[in-house]
N, C-alpha and C positions, 0 to 999 in steps of 0.2 A: 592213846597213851601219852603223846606228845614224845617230843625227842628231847633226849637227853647226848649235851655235847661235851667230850674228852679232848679237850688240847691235849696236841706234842708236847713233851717238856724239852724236846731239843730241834732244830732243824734234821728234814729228811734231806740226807746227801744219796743222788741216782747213781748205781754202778751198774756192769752189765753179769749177768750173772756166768759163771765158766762153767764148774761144777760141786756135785753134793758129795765129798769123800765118806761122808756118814752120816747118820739123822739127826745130829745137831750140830753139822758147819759144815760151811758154805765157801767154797772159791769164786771169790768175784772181781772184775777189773777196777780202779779208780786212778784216775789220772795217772793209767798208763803203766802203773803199777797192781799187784795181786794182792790183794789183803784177804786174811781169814775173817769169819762174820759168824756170830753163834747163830744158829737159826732156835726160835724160842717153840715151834712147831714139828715134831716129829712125824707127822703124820707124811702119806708117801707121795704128795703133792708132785706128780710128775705130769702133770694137763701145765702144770704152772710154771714150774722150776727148768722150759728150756732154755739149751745155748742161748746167752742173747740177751735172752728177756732182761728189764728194766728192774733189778732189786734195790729199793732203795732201805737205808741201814741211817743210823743213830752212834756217834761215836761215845765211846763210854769215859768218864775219867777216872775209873775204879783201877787200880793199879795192883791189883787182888784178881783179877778177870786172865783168864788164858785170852782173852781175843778185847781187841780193840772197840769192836763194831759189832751192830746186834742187827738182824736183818727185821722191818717192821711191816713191808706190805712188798708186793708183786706187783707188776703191770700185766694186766691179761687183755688186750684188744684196747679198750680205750679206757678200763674198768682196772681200778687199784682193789688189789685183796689183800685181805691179811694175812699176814705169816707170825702173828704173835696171837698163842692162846690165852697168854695174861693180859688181853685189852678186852676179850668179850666177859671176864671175870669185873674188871674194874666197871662195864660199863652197867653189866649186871647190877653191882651191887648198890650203884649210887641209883638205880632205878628203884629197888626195894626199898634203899631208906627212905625212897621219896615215896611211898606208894604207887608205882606208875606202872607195873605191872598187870596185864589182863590177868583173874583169874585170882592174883595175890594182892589187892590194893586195900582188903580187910586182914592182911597178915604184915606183925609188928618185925622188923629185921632186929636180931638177936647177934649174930656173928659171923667168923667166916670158918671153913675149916673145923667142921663139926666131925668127931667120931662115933661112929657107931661098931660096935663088935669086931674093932681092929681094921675097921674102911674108911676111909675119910670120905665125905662129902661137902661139898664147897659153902653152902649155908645154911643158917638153922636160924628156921622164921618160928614164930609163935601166931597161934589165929585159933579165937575163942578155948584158949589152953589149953590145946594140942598143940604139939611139936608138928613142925612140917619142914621137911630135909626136902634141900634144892640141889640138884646135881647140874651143872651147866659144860656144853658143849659147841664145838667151834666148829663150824661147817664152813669148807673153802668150794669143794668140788660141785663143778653147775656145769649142766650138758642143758642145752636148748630150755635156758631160763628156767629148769627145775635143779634144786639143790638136792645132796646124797651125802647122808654120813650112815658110816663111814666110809674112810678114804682107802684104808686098809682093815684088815680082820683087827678086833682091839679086845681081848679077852677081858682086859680089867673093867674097859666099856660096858660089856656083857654082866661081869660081876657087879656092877653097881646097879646095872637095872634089874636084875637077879633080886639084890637085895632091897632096893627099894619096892618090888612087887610084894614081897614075904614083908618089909614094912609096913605097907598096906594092907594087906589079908589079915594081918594078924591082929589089928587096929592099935599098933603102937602109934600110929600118925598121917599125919599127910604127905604125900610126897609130889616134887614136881621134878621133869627132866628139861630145862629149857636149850635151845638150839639156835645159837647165836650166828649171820649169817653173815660170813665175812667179808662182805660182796653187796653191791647193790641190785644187781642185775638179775635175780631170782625170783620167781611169782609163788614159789610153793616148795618145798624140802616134803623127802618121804627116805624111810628106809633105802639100805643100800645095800640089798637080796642079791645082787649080783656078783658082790663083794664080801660080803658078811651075813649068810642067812641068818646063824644063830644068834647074833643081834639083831638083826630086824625082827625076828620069832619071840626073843625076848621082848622086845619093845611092843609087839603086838599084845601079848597076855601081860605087859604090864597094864595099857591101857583098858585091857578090859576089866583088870586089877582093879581099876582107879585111878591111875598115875595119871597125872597131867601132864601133856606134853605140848609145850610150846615152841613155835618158832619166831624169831627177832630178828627182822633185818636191819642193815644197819648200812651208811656210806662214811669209806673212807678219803680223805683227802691228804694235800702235803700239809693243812696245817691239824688236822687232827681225825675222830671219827665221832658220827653222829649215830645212835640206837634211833630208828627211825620207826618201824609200825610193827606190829603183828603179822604173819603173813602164815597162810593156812599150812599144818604139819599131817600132812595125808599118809592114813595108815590102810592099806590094803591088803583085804584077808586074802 
């Protein structure tokens, strides 16, 4: 597919991370002082988010903004992860316009933020005049180089491959779930039965639906991140 690369649009400044008061901000240290940091990632990232660890953040100049600083990646061992779910959406979708997706590189990118029966999904491609609804997902959590979404039980998760299965059976369209991985360090992502059976159970009979499920890894750095290959999305009955 080749890689597709998203510069920062600001410098990443390193703090040390304190603690999470709630799912979207963060107490972290900088020059000695504690500044609040929106975290753009809800999920329950606690492999990543301990005392200590390396959060590096983005300052805002929005003066509209409850918080200063936006937290953009973690340091996990020597491996930067993401903490922002709207950077595997951007990288996404500058793949589609380019064709550079496995699977989609005969499907026309149409827009973002499609509705369907009152659910949004994130894009609406067009491929031999069918519709085909893209739902994308941010996978941070990796135990011994295999990736696992989700991180927490995610009902809305659930309802969108729910409805993306009943989109397919019904032959309203095509659909794809793609799996963005926010890490370099992962050879394979699979359901995450441990965590969420009723999504991985969904995600099974979507596939057998038809749903195409992809996984995309991708490496991040301090000056940006690269979507880097395909990497196998293992579904097991």
């Amino acid at each position: 597919m080749g890689s597709i690369f998203v510069p920062f649009t600001k410098p990443l400044i390193e703090t040390m991370f304190l603690e999470r008061p709630n799912r979207f901000i963060l107490h972290c240290r900088y020059q000695g002082e504690i500044i609040t940091v929106h975290l753009p990632d809800p999920g329950r990232l606690t492999e990543l988010l301990q005392e200590g660890a390396s959060v590096y953040v983005q300052h805002s100049d929005d003066k509209g903004r409850k918080t200063e600083w936006s937290a953009v990646c973690v340091r996990s061992g020597t491996t930067l992860v993401s903490l922002n779910t709207t950077i595997a959406n951007t990288l996404v979708e500058k793949a589609l316009k380019e064709h550079r997706i496995p699977l989609l590189e005969e499907a026309d990118y149409v827009r973002r933020e499609y509705t369907l029966e009152g659910s949004r999904f994130d894009f609406l491609l067009h491929e031999e005049k069918t519709e085909h609804l893209v739902e994308v997902k941010s996978v941070t959590l990796g135990i011994d180089g295999i990736g696992y979404f989700p991180d927490a039980v995610t009902k809305r998760g659930r309802k969108h491959v729910e409805e993306l299965t009943e989109y397919v059976l019904t032959d309203q369209g095509k659909a794809t779930v793609i799996f963005v991985i926010g890490r370099d360090d992962l050879r394979l992502v699979k359901p995450a039965d441990a965590i969420d059976p009723q999504f991985a159970n969904a995600l099974r009979k979507a596939s057998k639906a038809g749903v195409n499920l992809i996984a995309l890894s991708n490496c991040i750095t301090l000056e940006g991140v690269q979507l880097k290959k395909e990497i196998p999305f293992v579904i097991e009955k």
